[in-house]
N, C-alpha and C positions, 0 to 999 in steps of 0.2 A: 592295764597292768604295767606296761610298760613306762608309764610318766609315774604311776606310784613308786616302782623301784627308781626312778632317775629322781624322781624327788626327795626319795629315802636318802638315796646316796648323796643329793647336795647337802641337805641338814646333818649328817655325816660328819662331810667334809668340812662345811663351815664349825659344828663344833667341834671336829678336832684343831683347828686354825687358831678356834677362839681357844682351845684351850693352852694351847701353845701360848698365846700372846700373853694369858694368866701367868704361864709358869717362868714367864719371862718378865724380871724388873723393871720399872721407868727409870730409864738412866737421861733422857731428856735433862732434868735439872742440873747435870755435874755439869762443872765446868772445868774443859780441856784446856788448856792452851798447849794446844799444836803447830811447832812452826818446820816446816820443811825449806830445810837446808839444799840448796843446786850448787855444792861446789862444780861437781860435775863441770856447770857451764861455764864457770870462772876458766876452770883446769883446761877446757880446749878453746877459751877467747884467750890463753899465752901468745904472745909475740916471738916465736922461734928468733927472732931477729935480735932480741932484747929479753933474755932470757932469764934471766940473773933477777933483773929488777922487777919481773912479773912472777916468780917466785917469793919473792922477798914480800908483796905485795898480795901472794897467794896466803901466804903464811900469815902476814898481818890480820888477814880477814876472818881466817880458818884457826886461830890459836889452840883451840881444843881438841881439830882435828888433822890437821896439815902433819904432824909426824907420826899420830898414828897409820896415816895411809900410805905414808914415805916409807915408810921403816917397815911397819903391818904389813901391808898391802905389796908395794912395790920392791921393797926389800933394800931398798937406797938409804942413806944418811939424811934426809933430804938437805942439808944448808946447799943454800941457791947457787954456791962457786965451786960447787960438787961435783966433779966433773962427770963420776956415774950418775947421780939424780939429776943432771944435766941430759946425759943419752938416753935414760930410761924414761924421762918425760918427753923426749922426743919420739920415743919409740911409741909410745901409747900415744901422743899426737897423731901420728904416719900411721902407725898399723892397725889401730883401732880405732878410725876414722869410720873407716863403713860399719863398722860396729856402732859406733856411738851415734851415728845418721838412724840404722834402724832403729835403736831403742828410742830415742827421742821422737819419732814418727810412731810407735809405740804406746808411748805417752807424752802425746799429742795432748791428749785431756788428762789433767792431772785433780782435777775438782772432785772425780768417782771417789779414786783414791784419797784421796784425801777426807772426806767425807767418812768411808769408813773405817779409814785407820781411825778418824774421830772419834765413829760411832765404840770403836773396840776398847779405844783408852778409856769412854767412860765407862766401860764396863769393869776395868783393869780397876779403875778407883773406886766404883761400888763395892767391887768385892774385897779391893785390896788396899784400902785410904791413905796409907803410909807408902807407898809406893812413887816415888819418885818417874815423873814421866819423862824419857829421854828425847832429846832433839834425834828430829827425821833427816838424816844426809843421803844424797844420791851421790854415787863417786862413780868412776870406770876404772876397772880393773883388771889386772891381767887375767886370761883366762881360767890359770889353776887357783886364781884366788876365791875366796867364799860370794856366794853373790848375797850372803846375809853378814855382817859383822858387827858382833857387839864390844862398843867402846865404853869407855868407863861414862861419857856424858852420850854418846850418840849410839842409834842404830843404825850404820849405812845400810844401804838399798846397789848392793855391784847390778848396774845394768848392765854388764858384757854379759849378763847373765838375762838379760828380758827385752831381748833385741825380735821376739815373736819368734812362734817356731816355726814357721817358713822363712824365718832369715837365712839363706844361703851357706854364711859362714859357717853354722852349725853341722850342714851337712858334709863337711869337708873330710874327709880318711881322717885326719890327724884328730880332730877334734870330736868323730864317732867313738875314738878309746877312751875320751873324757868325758863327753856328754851323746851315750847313746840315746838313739831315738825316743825310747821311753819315759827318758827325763826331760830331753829337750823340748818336747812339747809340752812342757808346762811353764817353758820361758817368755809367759804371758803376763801383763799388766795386771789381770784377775788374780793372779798369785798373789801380790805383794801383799797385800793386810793379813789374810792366812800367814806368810811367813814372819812377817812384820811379827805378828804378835807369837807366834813357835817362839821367835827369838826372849818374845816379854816371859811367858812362862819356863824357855832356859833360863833367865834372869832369877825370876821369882824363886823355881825349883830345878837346880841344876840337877841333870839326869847322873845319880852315881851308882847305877845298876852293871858295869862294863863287865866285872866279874861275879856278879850273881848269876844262879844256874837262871836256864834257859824260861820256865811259867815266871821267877819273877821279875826278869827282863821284861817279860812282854807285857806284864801291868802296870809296872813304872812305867814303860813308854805310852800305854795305854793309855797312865794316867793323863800324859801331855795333851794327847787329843783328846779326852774326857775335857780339859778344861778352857784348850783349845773352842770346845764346844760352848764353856760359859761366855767366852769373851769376845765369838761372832756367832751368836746362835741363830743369823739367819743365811752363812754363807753357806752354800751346797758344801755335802761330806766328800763329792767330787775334789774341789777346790781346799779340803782340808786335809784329806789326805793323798792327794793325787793320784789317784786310780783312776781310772773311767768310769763311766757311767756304768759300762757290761759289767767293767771288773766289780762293781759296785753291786748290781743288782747277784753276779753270778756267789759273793760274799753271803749276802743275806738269806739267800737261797739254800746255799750249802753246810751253813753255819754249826749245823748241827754233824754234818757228816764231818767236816774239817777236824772239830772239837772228839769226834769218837775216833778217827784216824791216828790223832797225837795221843792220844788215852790209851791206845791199841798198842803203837809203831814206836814211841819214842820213851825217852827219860826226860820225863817234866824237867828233874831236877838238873839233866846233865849241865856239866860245865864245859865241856867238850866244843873249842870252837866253832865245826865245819857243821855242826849238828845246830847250834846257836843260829850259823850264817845262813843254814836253809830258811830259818824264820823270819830272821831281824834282819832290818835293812832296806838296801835299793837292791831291784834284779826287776827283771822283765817278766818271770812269773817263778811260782813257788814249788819246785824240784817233786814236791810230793802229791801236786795236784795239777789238774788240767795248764798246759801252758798255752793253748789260746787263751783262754777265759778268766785263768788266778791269776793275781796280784802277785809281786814281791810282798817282800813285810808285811805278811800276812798272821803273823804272832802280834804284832802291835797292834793287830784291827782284831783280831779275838782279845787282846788284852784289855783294851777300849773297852768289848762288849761284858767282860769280867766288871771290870769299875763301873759302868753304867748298873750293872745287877746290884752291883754294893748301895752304889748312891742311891739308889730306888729303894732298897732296905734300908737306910739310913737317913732319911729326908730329912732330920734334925742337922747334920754333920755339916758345916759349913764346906766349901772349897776347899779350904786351908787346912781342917782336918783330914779330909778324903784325901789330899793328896800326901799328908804326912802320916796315911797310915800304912802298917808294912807291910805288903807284900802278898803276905803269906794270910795275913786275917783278912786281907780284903777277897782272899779267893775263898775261905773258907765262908765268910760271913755272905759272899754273894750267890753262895747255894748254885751256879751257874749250870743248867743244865739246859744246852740248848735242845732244837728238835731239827 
């Protein structure tokens, strides 16, 4: 009896796998051309000595991005006889030195990465053919700078931001106000194609839900990891949406009691900031529910599971339409009643 049910369960499992591989396209045939940019390395092989003419020399090489990260980034003029873009490249020389040792020990192997940022761009042209594919830049940046930025030609990659979350630095007093625990262990190599691509789908659909009430925040953002979801369908929902694994399993579990608690307790529709903030966002767990076990932004991961209902009702609607639909019809049409 017992190898009958374990045999049950492998034929299962293999055809749920296979069905997976079905409902997923061959994007094998696209062709990517992905090049990943290291200014990064350029920026700390500078000659502090000769500083002037290794900027000048920076900038010759980096045309499209050497004053977005001077001016962006570091907040300088950058021209090279600057006497602030002068200090302040010193300063990220000197103090983000053991910074930039970890992240680069970090990725050490950058072929994974690479690989499936690949794999995601050609999903990004499957679905999206007119979609111009951006140059990959690694830069270092100060720490209150984004460790994602999108340039009008490039998506940098800020390593002060994926220096591993046992890097030392991160746990410092000063730097737990800006990157508590919760976030900082996701300043992992693993991260970067998941973010990589957040940033393609801000590109593709800029999120402009900031003032709509509170359910249709949460399926607009939903709708990002919904598509998130077409353009790495094989990376864990861990690494997409940065929860844990508990936090992950304690979601799917509850999904239904969550859904009757805000149905119960709250104003779907409120506009009401501090009411918004409990749902949407970073926090370490979610005000109205367990705080060992719930997530923060725990309205974007039921808004997910709203758009997921929709697009399963609508198997005809391309990407492009689910996600340009509004709001309001995609909760209505996805009948959403968990258990």
């Amino acid at each position: 009896m017992k190898k009958t049910t374990l045999y049950f369960f492998i034929v299962v499992l293999l055809a749920a796998c296979a069905n997976n591989k079905e409902n997923t396209p061959d994007v094998s045939g696209i062709k990517v051309d992905l090049k990943i940019e290291r200014f990064d390395k350029d920026f700390f092989n500078l000659d502090t000595n000769n500083l002037v003419e290794g900027l000048q020399r920076l900038e010759a090489n980096y045309p499209a991005f050497y004053n977005d990260y001077m001016q962006g980034i570091l907040g300088v003029n950058g021209a090279a006889n600057d006497l602030s873009t002068q200090k302040m490249t010193r300063v990220i020389l000197n103090n983000y030195a053991p910074v930039y040792a970890a992240a680069t020990q970090e990725l050490s192997d950058f072929s994974t990465i690479e690989k499936d940022l690949k794999k995601g761009f050609q999903f990004v042209k499957y679905y999206f053919p007119q979609y111009r594919i951006p140059g990959i830049i690694t830069f270092m940046g100060t720490f209150d700078a984004p460790g994602m930025a999108l340039t009008e030609r490039y998506i940098g990659i800020g390593l002060h931001q994926y220096a591993g979350k046992n890097f030392e630095g991160y746990k410092s007093e000063q730097l737990r106000q800006l990157y508590p625990a919760y976030i900082s262990r996701r300043f992992e190599s693993q991260y970067i194609p998941a973010n990589v691509m957040k940033a393609v789908v801000t590109d593709l659909f800029p999120d402009k839900s900031a003032t709509k009430p509170l359910i249709e925040q949460m399926i607009e953002k939903g709708k990002q990891w919904w598509l998130l979801d077409k353009l790495l369908p094989g990376e864990p929902d861990s690494v997409k949406t940065g929860y844990t694994k508990q936090q992950l399993d304690w979601c799917r579990q509850n999904e239904g009691l969550m859904w009757s608690y805000m149905l119960k307790n709250e104003d779907l529709y409120s506009i009401t900031p501090s009411t918004i903030q409990i749902y949407i966002g970073e926090a370490p767990f979610t005000q109205a529910f367990s705080q060992e076990l719930s997530p923060g932004n725990i309205g974007q991961w039921i808004g997910w599971q709203i758009v997921r209902k929709f697009a399963e009702n609508n198997p005809n609607l391309k990407p492009e339409d689910v996600m340009q639909t509004p709001a309001k019809k995609v909760l209505e049409e996805s009948k959403y009643k968990p258990k």
